[in-house]
C-alpha beads as a LAMMPS data file, in Angstrom:
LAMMPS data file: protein, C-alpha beads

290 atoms
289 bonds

1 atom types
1 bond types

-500.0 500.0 xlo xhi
-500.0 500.0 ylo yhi
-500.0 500.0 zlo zhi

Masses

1 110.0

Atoms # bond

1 1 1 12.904 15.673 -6.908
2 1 1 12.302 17.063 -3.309
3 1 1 14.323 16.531 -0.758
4 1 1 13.727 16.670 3.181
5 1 1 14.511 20.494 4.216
6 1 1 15.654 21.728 7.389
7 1 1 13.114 23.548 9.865
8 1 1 13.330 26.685 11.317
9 1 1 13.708 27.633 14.614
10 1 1 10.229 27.431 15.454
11 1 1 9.745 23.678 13.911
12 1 1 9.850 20.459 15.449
13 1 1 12.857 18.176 14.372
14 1 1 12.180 16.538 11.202
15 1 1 12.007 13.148 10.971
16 1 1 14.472 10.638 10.105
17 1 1 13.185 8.867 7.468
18 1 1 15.879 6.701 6.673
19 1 1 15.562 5.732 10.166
20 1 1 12.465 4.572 9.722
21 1 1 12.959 3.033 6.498
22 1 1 15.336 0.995 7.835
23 1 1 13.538 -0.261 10.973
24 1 1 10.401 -0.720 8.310
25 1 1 12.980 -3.525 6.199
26 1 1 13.668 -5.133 9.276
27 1 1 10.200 -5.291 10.920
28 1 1 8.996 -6.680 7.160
29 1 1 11.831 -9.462 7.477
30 1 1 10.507 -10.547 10.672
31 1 1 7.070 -11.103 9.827
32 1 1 7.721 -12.199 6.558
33 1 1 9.848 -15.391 8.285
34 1 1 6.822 -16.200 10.213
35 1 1 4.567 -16.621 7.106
36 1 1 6.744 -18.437 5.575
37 1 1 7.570 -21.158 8.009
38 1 1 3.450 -21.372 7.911
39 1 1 3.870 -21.603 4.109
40 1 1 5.239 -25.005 4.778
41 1 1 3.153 -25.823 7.390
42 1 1 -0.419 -24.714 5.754
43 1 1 -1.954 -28.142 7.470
44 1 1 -1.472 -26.117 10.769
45 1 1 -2.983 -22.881 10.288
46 1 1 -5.838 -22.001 12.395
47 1 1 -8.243 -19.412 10.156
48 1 1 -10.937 -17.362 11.509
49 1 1 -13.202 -15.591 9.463
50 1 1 -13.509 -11.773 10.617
51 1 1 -16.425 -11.492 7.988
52 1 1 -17.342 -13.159 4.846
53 1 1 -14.818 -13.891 2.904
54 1 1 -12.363 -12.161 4.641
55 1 1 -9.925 -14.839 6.550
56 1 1 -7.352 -14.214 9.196
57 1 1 -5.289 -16.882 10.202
58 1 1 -2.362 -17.971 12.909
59 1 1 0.469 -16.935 10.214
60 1 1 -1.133 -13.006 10.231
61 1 1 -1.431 -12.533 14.252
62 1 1 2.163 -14.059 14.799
63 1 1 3.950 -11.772 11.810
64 1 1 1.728 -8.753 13.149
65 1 1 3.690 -9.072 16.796
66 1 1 7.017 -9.453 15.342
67 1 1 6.382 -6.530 13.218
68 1 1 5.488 -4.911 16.167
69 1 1 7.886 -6.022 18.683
70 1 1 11.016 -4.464 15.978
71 1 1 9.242 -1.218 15.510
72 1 1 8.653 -0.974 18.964
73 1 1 12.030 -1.362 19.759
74 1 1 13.534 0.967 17.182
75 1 1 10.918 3.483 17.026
76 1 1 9.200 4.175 20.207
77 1 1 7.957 7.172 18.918
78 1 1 5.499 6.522 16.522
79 1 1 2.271 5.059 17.072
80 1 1 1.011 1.964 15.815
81 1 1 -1.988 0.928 13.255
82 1 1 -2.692 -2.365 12.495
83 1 1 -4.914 -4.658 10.710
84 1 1 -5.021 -7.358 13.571
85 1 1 -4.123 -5.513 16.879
86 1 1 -5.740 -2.437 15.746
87 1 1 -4.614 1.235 17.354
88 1 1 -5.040 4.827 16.766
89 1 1 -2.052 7.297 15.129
90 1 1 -0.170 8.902 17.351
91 1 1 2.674 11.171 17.737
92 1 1 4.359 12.528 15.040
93 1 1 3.453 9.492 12.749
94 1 1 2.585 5.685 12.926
95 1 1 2.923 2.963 11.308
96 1 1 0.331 1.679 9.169
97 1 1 0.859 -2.239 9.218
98 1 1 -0.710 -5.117 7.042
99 1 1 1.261 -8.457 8.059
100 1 1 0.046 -10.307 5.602
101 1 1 -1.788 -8.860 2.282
102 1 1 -2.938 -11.600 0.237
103 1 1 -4.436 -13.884 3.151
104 1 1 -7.060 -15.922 0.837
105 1 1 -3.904 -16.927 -1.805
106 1 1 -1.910 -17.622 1.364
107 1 1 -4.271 -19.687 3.239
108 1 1 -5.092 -21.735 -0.776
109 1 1 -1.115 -22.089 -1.408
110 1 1 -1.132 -19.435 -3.884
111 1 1 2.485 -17.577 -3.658
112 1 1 1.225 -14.141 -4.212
113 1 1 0.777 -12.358 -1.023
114 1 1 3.025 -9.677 0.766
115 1 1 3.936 -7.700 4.217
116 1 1 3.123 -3.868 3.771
117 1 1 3.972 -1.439 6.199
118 1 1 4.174 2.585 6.081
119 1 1 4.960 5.063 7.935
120 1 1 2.414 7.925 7.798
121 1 1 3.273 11.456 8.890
122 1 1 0.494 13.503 10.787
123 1 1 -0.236 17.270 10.179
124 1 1 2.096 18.673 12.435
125 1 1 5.107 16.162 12.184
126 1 1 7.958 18.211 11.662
127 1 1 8.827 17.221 7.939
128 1 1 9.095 19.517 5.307
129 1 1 10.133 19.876 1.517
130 1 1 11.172 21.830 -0.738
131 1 1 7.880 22.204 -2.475
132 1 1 6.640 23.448 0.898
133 1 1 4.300 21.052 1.445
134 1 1 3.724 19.371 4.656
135 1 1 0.474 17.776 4.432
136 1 1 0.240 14.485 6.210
137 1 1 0.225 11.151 4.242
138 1 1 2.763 8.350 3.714
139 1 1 6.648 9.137 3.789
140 1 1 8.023 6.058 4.187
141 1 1 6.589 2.201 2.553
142 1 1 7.968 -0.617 2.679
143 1 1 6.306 -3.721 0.344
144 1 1 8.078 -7.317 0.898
145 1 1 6.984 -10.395 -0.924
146 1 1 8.537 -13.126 0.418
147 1 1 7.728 -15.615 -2.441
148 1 1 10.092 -13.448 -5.320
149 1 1 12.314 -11.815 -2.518
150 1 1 11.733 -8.494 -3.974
151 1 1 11.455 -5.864 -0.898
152 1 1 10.108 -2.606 -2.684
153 1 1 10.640 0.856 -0.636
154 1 1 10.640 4.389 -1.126
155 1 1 10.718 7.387 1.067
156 1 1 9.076 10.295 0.272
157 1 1 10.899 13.112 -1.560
158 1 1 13.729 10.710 -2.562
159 1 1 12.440 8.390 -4.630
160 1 1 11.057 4.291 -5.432
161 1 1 13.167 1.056 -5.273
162 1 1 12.752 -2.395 -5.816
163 1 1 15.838 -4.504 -3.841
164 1 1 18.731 -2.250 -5.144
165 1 1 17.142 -0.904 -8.327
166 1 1 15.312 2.739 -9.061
167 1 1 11.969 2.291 -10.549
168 1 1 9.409 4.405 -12.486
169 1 1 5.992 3.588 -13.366
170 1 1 5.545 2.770 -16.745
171 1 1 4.984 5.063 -20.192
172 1 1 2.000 4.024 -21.603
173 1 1 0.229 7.214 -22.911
174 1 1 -3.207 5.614 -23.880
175 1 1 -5.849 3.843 -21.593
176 1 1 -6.341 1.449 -24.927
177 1 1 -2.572 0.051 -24.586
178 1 1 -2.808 0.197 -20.693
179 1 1 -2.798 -3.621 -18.702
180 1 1 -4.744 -2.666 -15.748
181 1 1 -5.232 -4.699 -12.073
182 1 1 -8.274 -4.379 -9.684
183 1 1 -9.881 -6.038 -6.756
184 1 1 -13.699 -7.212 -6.992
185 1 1 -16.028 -6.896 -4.282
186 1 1 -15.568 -9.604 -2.046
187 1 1 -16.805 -9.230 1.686
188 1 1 -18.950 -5.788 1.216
189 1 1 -21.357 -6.793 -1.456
190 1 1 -22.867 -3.290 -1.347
191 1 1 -21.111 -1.699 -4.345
192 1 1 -20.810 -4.744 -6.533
193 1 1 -23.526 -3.052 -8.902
194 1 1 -21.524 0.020 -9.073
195 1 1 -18.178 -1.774 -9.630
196 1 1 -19.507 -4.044 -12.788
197 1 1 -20.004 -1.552 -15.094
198 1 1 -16.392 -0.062 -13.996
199 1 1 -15.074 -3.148 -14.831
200 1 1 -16.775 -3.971 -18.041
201 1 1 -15.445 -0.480 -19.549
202 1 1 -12.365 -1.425 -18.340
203 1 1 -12.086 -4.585 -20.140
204 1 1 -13.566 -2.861 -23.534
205 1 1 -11.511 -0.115 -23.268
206 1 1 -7.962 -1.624 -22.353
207 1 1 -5.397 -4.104 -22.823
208 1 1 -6.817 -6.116 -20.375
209 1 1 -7.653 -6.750 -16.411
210 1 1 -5.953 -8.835 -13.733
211 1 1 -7.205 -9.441 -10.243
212 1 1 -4.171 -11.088 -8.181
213 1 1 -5.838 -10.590 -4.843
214 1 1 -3.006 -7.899 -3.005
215 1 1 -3.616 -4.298 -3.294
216 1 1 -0.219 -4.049 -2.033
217 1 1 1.405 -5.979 -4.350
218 1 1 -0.672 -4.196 -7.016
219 1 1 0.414 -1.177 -6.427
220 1 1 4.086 -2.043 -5.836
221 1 1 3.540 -3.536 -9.502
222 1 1 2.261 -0.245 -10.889
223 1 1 5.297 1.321 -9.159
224 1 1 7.747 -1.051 -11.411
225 1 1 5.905 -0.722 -14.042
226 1 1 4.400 -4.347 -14.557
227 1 1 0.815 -2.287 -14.423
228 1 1 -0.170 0.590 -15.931
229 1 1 -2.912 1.052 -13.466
230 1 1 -4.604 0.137 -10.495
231 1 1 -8.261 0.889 -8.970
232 1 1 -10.223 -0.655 -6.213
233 1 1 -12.860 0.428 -3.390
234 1 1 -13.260 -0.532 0.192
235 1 1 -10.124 -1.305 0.806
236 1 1 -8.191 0.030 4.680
237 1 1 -5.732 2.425 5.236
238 1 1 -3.211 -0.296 6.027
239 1 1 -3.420 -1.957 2.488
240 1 1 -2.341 0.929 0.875
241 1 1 -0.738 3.239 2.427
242 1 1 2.841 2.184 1.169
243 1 1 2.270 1.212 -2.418
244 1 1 0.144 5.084 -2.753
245 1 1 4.198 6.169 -1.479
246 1 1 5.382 3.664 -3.548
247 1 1 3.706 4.734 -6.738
248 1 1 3.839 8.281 -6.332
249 1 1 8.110 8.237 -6.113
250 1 1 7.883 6.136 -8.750
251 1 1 6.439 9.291 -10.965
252 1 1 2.905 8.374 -10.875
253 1 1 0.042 9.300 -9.138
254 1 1 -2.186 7.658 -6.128
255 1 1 -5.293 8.996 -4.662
256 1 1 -8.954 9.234 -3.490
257 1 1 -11.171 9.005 -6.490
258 1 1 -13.561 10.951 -4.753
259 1 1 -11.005 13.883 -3.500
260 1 1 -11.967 13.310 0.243
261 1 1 -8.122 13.426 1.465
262 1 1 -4.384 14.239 0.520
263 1 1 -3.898 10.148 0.543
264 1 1 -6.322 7.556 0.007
265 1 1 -6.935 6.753 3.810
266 1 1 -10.578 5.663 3.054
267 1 1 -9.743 2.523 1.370
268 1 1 -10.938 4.142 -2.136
269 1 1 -7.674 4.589 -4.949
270 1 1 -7.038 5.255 -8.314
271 1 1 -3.203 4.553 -9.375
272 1 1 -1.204 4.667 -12.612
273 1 1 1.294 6.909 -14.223
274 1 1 -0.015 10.466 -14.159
275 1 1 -1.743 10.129 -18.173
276 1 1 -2.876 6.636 -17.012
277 1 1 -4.143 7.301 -13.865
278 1 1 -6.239 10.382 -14.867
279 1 1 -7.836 8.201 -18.170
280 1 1 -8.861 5.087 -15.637
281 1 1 -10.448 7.614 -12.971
282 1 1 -12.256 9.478 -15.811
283 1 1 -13.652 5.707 -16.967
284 1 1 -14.209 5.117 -13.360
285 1 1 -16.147 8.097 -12.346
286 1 1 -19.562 8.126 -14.010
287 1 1 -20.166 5.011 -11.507
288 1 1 -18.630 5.646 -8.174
289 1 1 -21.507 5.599 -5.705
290 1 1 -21.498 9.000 -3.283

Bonds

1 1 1 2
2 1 2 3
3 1 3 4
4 1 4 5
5 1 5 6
6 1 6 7
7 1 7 8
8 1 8 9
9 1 9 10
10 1 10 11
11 1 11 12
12 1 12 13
13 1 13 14
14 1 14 15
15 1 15 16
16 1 16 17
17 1 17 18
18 1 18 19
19 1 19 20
20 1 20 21
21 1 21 22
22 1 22 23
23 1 23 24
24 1 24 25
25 1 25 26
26 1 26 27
27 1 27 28
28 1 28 29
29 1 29 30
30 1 30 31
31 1 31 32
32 1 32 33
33 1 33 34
34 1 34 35
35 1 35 36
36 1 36 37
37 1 37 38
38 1 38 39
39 1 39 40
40 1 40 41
41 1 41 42
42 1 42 43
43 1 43 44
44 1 44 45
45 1 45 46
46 1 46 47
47 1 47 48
48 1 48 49
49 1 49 50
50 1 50 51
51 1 51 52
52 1 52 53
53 1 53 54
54 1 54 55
55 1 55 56
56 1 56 57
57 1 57 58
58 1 58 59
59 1 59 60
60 1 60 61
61 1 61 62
62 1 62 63
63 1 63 64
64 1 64 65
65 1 65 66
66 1 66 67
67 1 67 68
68 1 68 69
69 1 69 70
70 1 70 71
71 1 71 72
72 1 72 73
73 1 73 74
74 1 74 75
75 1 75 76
76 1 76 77
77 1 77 78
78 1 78 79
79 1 79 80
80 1 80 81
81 1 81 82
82 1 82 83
83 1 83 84
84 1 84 85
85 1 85 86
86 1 86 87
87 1 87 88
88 1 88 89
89 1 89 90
90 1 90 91
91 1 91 92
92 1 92 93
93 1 93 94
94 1 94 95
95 1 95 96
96 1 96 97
97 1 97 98
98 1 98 99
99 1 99 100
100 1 100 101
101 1 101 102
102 1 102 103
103 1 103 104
104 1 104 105
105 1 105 106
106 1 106 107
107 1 107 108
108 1 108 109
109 1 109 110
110 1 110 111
111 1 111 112
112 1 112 113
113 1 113 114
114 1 114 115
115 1 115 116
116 1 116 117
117 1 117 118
118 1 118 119
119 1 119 120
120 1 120 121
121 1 121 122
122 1 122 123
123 1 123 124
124 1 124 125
125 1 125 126
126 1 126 127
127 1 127 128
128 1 128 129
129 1 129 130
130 1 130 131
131 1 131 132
132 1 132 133
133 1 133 134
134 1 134 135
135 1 135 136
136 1 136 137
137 1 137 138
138 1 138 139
139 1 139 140
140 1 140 141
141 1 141 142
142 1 142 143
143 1 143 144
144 1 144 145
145 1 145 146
146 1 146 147
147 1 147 148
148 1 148 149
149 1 149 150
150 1 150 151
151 1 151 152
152 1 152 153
153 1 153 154
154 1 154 155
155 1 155 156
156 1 156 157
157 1 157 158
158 1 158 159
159 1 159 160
160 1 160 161
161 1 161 162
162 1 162 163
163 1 163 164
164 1 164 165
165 1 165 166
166 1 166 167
167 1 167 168
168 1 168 169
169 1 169 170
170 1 170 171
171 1 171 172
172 1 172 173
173 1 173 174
174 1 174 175
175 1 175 176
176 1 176 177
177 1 177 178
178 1 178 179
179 1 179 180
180 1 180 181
181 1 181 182
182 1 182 183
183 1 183 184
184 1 184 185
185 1 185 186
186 1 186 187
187 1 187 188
188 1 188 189
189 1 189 190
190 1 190 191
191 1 191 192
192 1 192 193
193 1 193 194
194 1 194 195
195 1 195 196
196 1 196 197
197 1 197 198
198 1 198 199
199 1 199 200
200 1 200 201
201 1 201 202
202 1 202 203
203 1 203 204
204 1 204 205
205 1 205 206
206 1 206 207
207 1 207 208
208 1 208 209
209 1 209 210
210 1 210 211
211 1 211 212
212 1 212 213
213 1 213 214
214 1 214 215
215 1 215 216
216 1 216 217
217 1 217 218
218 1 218 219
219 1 219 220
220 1 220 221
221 1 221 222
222 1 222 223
223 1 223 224
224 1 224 225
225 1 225 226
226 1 226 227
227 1 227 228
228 1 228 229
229 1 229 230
230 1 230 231
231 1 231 232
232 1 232 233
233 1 233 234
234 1 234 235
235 1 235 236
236 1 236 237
237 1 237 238
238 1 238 239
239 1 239 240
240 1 240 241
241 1 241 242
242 1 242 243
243 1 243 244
244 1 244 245
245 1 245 246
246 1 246 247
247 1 247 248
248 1 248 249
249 1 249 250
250 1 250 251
251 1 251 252
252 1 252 253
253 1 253 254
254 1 254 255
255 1 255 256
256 1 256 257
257 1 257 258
258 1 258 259
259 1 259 260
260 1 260 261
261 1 261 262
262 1 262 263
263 1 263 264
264 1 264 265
265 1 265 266
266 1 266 267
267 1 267 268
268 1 268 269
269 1 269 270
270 1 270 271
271 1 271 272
272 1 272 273
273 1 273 274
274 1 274 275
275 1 275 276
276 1 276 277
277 1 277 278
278 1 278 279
279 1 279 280
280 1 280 281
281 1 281 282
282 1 282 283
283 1 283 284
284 1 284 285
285 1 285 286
286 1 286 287
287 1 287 288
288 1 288 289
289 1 289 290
């Protein structure tokens, strides 16, 4: 396990990560309230559709400025990314924010939805470890579902929790035993014919497929090791940038199937422990569309 090192003269200040991780579990209770005094209100939602299929209601926009407002207030220097409000990183990192993952099964009553938020270091942010490394990517995540109360976080270098408990991904060896999760295609019908034939291998050559409709609870469930794997495509920055944190202190591995970054920023990921992970992208491959 790495740990945080201390820089050298010539090095900016690292950050404090447990800081951050801390304002991140507070931000996530805040929004998290907000969607679920909606959750008893549904009848009172007012939903937009951004595209097709792809909803954004009251609940989001209200949990995305409390979110805000605590980081904001606790961490003034970090910029801000998210999925309503938009932004651009900034300083030495910003925070990667999804209010409300899951909006379809929130907006249909379906109590499997989450707040993600991450904090993702840029190139030259002053953190460093002991395996020398200071490429820029996620260092701190923070997944909340407020339906279980289970608040999953990890900070990079230390290590993957879910409430008060250590987790590891699980320690299935073979793709054949493996219980896998996905997203279909649902607003950008553009790779569908690419994606069936990933999932019809998948479902021959596995234990089986669920689509829950959260990346981020997806991945915090390959973290925990309730999946052995995750994939999807066109997905944003902000839906996965904790649970790639997540699943990577957890011992496995998270990344761009088509090797276009350190972290999956494009939206594209492959997840799973590290025998898992490599078996689904090699099933995944011979149809990913360039």
């Amino acid at each position: 396990m790495s740990h945080p090192a201390a820089p050298t003269p010539d090095q900016a200040a690292p950050l404090d990560l447990f800081k951050a991780l801390e304002a991140a579990v507070t931000a996530a209770h805040a929004g998290a309230a907000i969607l679920q005094a909606y959750a008893h209100k549904r009848s009172e939602l007012v939903i937009d559709l951004k595209a097709r299929n792809d909803l954004v209601s009251q609940a989001d926009r209200e949990a995305e400025i409390a979110i805000i407002e605590v980081l904001r207030a606790r961490t003034p220097q970090f910029g801000i990314v998210a999925e309503e409000t938009g932004g651009t990183p900034s300083g030495p990192a910003s925070w990667y924010i999804d209010p409300l993952d899951g909006t379809t099964n929130f907006v249909h009553a379906i109590p499997h939805y989450a707040v993600s938020i991450a904090l993702v270091a840029n190139q030259d942010c002053g953190v460093a470890f002991d395996d020398a490394k200071c490429e820029p990517g996620p260092v701190v995540g923070v997944i909340y579902d407020p339906c279980r109360e289970e608040m999953f976080t990890c900070v990079r270098g230390v290590g993957a929790w879910l409430n008060s408990h250590r987790i590891q991904c699980s320690r299935t060896g073979s793709l054949a035993d493996a219980l896998l999760a996905t997203g279909f295609p649902y607003s950008d019908m553009s790779f569908t014919d690419n994606y069936l034939p990933m999932l019809r291998d998948a479902m021959h050559g596995t234990r089986g497929v669920r689509r829950n409709g959260a990346a981020a609870l997806d991945l915090a469930w390959v973290a925990c090791g309730r999946f052995d794997g995750y994939w999807e495509l066109r997905l944003k920055p902000w839906d996965i940038a904790a649970g790639t944190l997540l699943v990577r202190e957890a011992g496995g591995l998270a990344f761009d199937p088509y090797e276009r970054s350190p972290w999956p920023e494009h939206g594209d990921i492959v997840s799973g422990s590290p025998e898992i992970a490599k078996a689904l992208h090699a099933l995944i491959a011979p149809n990913l569309k360039h």
